[in-house]
MDAnalysis code that builds the backbone (N, CA, C; Angstrom):
import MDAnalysis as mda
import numpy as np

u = mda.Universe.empty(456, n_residues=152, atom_resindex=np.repeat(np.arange(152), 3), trajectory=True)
u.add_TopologyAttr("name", ["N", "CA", "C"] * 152)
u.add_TopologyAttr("resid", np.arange(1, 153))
u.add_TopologyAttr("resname", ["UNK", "UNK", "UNK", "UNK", "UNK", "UNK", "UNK", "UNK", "UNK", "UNK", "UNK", "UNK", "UNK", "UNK", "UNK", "UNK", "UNK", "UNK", "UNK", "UNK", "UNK", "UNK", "UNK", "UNK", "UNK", "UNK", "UNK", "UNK", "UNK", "UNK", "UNK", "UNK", "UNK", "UNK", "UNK", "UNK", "UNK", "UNK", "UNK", "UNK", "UNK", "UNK", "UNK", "UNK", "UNK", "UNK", "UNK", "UNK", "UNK", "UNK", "UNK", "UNK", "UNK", "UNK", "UNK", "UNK", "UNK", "UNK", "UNK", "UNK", "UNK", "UNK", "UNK", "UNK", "UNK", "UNK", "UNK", "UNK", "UNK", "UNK", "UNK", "UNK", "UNK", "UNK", "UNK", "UNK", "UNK", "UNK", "UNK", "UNK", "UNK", "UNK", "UNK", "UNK", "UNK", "UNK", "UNK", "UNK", "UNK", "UNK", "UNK", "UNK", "UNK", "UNK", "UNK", "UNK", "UNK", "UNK", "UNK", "UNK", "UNK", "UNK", "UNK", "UNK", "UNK", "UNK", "UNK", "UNK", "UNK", "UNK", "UNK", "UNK", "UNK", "UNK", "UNK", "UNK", "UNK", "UNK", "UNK", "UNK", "UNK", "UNK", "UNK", "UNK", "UNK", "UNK", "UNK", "UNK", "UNK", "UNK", "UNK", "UNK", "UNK", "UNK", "UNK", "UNK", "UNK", "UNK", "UNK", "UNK", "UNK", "UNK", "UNK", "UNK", "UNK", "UNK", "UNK", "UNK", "UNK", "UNK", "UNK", "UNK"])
u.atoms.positions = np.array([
    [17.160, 5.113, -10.791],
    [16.797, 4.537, -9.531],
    [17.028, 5.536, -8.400],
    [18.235, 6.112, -8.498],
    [18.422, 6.983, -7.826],
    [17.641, 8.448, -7.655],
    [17.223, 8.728, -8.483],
    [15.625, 9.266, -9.011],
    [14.606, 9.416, -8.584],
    [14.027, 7.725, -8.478],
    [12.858, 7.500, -7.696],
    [13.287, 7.543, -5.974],
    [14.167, 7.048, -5.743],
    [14.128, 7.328, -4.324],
    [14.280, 8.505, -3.908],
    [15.179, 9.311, -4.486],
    [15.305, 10.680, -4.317],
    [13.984, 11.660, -4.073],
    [13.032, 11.160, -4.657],
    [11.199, 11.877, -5.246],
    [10.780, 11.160, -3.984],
    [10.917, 9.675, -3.572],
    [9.902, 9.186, -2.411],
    [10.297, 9.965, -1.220],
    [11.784, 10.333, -1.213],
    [12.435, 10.305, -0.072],
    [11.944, 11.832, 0.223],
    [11.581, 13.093, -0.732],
    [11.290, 14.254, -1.121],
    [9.502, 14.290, -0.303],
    [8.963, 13.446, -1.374],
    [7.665, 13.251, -0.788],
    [7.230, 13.096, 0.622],
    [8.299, 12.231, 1.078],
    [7.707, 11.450, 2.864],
    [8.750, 12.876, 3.404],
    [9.679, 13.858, 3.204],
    [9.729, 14.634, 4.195],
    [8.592, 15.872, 3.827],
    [8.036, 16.081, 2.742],
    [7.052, 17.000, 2.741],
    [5.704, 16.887, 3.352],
    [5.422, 14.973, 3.402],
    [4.162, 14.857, 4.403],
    [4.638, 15.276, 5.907],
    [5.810, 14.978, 6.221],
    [6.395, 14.956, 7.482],
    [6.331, 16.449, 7.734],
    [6.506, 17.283, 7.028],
    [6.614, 19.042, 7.060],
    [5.056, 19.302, 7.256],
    [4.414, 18.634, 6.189],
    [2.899, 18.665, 6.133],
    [2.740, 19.291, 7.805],
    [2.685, 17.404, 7.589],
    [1.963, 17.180, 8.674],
    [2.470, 17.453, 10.573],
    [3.619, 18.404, 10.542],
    [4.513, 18.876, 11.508],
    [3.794, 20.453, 11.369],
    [3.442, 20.536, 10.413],
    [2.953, 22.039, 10.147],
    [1.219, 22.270, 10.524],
    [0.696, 21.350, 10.629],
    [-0.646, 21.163, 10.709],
    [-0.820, 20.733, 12.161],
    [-0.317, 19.987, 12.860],
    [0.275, 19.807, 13.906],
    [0.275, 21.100, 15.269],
    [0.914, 22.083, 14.750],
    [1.645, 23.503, 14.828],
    [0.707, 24.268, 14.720],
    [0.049, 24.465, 13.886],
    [-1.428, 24.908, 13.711],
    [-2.524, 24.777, 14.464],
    [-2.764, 23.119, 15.252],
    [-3.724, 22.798, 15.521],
    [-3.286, 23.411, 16.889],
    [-2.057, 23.153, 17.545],
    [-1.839, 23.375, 18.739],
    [-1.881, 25.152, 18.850],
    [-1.621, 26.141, 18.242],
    [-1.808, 27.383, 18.157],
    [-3.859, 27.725, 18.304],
    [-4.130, 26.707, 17.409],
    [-5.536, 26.838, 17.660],
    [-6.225, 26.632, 19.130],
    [-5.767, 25.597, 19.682],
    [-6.006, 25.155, 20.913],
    [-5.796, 26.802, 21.510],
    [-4.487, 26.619, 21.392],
    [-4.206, 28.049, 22.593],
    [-5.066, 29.372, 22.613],
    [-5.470, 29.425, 21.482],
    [-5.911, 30.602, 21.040],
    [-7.400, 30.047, 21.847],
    [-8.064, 29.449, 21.254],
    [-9.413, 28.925, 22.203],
    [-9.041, 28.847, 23.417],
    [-8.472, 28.261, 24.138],
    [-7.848, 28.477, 25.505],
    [-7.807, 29.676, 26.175],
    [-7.401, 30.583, 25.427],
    [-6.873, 32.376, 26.176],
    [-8.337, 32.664, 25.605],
    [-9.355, 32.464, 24.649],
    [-10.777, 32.782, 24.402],
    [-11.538, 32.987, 25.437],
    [-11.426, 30.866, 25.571],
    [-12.633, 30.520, 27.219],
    [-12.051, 31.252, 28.329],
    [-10.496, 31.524, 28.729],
    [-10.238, 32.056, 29.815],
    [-10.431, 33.782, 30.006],
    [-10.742, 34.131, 28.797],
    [-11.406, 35.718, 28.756],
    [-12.773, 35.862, 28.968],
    [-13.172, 35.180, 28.444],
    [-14.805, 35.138, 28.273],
    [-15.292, 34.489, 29.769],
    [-14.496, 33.546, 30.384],
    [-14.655, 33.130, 31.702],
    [-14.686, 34.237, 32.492],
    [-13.394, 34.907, 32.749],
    [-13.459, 36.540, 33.193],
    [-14.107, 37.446, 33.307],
    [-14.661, 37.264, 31.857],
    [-15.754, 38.378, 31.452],
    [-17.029, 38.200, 32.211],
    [-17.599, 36.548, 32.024],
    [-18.868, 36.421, 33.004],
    [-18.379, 36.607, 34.579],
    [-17.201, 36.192, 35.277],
    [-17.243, 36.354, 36.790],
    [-17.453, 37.904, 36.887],
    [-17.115, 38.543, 36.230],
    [-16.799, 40.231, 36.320],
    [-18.346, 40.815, 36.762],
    [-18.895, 40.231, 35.414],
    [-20.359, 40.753, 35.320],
    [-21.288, 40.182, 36.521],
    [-21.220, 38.839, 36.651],
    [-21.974, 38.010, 37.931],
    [-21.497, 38.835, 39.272],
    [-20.264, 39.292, 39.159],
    [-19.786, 39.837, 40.241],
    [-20.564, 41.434, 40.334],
    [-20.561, 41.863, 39.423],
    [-21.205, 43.065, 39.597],
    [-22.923, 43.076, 40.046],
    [-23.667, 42.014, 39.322],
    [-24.915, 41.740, 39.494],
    [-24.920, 41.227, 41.047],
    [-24.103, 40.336, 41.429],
    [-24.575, 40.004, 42.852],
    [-23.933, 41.145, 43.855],
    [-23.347, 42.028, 43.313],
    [-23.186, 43.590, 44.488],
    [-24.504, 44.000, 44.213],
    [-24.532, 44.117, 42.922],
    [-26.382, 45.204, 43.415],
    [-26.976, 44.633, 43.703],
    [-27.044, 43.316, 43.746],
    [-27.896, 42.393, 44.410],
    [-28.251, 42.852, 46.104],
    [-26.567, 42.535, 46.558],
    [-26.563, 42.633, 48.071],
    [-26.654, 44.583, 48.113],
    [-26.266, 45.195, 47.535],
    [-26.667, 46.516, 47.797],
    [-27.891, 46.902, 47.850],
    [-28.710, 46.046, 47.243],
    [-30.341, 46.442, 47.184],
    [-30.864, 45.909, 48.791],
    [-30.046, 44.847, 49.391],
    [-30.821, 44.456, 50.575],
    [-29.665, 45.446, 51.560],
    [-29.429, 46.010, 51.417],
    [-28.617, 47.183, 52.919],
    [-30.222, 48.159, 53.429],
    [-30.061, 48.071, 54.713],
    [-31.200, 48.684, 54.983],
    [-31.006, 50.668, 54.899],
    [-32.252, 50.766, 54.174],
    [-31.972, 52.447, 54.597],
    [-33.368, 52.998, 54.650],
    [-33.524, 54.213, 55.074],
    [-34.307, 54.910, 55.297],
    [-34.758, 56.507, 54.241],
    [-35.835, 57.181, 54.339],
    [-36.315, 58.132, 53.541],
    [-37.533, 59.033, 53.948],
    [-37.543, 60.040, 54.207],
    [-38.518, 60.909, 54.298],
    [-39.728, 61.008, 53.012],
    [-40.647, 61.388, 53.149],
    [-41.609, 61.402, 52.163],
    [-40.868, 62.833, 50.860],
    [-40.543, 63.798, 52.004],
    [-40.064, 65.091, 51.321],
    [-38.245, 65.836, 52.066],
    [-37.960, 66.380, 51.406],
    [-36.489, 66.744, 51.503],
    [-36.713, 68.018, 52.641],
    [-38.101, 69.069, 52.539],
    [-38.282, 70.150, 53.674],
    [-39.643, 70.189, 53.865],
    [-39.953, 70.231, 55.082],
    [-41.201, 70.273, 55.746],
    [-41.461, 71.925, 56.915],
    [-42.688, 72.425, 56.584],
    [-43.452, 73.469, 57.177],
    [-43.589, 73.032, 58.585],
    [-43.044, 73.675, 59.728],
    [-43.697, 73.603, 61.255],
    [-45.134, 73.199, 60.863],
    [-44.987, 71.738, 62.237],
    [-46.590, 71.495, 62.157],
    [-46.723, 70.038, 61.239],
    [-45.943, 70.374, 59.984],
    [-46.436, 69.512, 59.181],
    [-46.388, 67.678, 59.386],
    [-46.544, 66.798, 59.345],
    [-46.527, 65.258, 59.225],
    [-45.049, 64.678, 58.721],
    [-44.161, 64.377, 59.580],
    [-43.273, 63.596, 59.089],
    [-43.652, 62.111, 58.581],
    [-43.363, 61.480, 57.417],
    [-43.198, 59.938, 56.972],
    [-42.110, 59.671, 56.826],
    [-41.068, 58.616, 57.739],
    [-39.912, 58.207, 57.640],
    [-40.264, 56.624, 56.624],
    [-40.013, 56.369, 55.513],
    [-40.066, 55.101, 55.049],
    [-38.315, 54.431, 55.785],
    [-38.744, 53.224, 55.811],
    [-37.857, 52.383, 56.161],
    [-37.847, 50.803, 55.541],
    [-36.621, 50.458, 54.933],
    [-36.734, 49.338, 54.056],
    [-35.207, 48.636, 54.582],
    [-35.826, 47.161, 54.338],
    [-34.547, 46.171, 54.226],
    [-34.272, 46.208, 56.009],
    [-35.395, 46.319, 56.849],
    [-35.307, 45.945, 58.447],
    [-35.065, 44.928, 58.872],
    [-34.455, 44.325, 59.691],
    [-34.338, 43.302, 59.971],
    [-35.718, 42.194, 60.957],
    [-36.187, 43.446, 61.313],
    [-37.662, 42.989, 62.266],
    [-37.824, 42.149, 63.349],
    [-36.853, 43.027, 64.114],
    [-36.743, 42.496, 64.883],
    [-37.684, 43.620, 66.275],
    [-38.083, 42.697, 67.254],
    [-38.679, 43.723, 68.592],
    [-38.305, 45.001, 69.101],
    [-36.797, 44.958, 68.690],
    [-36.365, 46.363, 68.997],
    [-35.520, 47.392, 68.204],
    [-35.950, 46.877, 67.223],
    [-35.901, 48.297, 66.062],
    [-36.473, 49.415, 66.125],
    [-36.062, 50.654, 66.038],
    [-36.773, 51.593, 66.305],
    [-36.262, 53.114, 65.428],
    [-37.564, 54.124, 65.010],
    [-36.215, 55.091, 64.338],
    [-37.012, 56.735, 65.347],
    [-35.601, 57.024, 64.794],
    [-36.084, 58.423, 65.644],
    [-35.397, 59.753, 64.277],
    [-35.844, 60.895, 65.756],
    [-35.628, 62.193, 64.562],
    [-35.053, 62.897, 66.029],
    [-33.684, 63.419, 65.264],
    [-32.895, 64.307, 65.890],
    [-32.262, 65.358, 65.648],
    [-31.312, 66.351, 66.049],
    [-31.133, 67.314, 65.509],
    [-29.765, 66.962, 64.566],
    [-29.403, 67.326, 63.217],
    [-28.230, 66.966, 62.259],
    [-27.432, 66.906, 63.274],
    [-26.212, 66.368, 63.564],
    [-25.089, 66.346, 63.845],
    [-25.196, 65.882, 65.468],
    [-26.408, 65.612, 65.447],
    [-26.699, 65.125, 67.170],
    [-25.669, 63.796, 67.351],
    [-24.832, 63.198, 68.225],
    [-24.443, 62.607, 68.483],
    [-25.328, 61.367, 68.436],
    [-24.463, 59.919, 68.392],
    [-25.491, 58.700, 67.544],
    [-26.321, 58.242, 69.394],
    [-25.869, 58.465, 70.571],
    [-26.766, 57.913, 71.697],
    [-28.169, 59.167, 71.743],
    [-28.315, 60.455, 70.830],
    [-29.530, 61.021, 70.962],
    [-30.562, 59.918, 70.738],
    [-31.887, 59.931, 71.473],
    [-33.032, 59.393, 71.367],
    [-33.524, 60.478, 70.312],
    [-33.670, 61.434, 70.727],
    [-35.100, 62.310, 70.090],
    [-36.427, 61.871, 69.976],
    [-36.762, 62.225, 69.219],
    [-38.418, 61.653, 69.239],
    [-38.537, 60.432, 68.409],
    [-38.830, 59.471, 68.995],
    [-38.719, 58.019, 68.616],
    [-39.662, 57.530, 68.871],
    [-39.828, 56.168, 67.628],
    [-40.584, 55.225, 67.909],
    [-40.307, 53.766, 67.683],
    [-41.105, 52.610, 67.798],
    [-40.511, 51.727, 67.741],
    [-41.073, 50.966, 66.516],
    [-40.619, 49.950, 65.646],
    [-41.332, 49.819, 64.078],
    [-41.902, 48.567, 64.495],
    [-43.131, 48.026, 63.929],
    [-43.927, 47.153, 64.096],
    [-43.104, 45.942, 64.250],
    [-43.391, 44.900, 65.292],
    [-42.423, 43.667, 65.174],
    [-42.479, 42.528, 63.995],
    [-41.482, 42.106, 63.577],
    [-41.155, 41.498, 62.594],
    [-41.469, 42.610, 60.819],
    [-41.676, 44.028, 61.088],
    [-41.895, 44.611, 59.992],
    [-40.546, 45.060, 59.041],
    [-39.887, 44.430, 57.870],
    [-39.186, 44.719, 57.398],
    [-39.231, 46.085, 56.237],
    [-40.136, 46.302, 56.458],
    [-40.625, 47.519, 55.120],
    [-41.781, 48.320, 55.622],
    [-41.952, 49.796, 55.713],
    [-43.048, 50.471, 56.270],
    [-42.748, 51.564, 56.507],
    [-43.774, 52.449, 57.391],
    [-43.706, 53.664, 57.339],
    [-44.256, 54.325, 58.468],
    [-43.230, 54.757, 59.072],
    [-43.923, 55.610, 60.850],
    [-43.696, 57.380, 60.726],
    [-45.193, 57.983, 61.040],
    [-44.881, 59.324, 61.312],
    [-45.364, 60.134, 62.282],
    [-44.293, 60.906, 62.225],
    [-43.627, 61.876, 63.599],
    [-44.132, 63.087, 63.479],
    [-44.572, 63.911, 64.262],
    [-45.098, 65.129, 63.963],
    [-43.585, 66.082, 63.900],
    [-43.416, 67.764, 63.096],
    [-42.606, 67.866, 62.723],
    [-42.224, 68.834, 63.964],
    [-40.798, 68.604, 64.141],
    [-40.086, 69.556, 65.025],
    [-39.894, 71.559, 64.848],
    [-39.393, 71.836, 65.742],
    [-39.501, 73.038, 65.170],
    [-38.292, 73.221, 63.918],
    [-38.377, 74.938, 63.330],
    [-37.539, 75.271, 62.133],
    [-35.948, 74.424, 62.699],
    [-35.438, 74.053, 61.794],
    [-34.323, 73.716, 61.680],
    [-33.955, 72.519, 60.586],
    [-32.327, 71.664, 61.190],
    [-31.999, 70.865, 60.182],
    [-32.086, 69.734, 60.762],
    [-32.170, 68.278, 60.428],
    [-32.551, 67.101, 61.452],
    [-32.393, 65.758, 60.688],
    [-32.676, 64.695, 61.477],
    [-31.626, 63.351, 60.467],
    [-32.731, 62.204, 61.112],
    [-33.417, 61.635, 60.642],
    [-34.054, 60.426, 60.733],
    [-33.012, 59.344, 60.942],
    [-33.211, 58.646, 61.714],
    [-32.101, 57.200, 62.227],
    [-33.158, 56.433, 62.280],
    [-32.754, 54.815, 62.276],
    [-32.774, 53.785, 62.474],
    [-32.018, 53.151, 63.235],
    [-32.052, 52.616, 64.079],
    [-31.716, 51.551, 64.992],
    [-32.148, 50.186, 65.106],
    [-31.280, 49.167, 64.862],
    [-31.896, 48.069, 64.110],
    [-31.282, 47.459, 65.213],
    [-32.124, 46.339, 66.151],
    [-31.765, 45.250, 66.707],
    [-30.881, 45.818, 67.918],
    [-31.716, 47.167, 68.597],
    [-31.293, 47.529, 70.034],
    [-30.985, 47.123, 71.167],
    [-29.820, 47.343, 71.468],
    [-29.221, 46.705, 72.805],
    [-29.378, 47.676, 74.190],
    [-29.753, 48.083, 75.461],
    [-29.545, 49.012, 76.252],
    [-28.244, 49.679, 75.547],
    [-27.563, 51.044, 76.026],
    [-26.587, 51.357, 75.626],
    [-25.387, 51.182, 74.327],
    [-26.499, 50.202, 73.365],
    [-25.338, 49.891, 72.627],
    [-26.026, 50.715, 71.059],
    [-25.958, 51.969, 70.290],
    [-26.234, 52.603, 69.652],
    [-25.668, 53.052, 68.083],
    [-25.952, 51.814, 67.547],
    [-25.828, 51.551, 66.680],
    [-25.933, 51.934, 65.484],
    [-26.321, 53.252, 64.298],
    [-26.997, 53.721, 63.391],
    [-27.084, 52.861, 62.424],
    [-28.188, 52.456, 62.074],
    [-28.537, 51.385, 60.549],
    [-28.694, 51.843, 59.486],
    [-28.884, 53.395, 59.680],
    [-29.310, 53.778, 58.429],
    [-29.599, 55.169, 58.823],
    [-29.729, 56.301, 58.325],
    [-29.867, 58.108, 58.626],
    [-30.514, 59.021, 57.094],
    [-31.332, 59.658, 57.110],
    [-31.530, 60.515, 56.147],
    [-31.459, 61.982, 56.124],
    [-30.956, 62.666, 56.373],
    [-31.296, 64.085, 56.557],
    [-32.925, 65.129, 55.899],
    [-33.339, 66.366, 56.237],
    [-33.852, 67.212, 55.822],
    [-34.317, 68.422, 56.751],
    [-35.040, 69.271, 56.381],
    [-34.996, 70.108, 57.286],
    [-36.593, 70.519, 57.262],
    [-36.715, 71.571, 58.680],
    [-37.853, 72.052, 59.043],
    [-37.719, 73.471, 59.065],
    [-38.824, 74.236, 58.415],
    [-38.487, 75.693, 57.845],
    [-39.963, 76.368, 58.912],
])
């Protein structure tokens, strides 16, 4: 008699181990899925985060010459992208290192034109910087955007 209870009593702590052990398991599983989704969560903000910078980096406005050096005489094309288009946007060409209130030879970009292309006849030999001025105030001189190249 002492026997059989001894074997039941054997049995019900091995389901109890069982099932304390399975238990233990399941909750390790959890965790482990847990620290998974919270990596993989990471992983997409990281990437979304990177996609919506080049996103907003693609809309920063800037500017571009057709060519890097131009011949006296020759046709300047300043492209200009990501404008805001507003009435008094305007870009000019000055000498490199000209201080940002130089005008130089300027013009003003079509109203409401966010994307396009104005050209300047070319200055004499030297080095020189295309600007933008986006959304001009009297006196208030702003650079939106600059490209350099030169005139030979």
């Amino acid at each position: 008699m002492h026997v059989k209870k001894f074997r039941s009593i054997r049995r019900f702590i091995q389901r109890q181990v069982s099932i304390n052990s399975s238990r233990e398991r399941e909750k390790k599983m959890e965790t482990k899925n847990a620290k998974r989704r919270f990596i993989t969560s990471v992983i997409v903000l990281i990437i979304l985060g990177f996609c919506c910078q080049s996103a907003m980096a693609d809309r920063r406005a800037w500017i571009e010459t057709d060519k890097r050096v131009y011949h006296r005489g020759e046709r300047i094309r300043v492209y200009f992208y990501n404008a805001p288009g507003y009435s008094r946007d305007w870009i000019c060409i000055v000498g490199a290192g000209a201080p940002d209130t130089s005008a130089g030879d300027y013009q003003y970009m079509p109203n409401g034109a966010q994307r396009g292309v104005i050209t300047f006849r070319s200055p004499g030999p030297g080095r020189y910087e295309a600007r933008a001025y986006y959304n001009y105030r009297a006196g208030q001189y702003y650079v939106s955007a600059r490209y350099r190249f030169r005139v030979r």
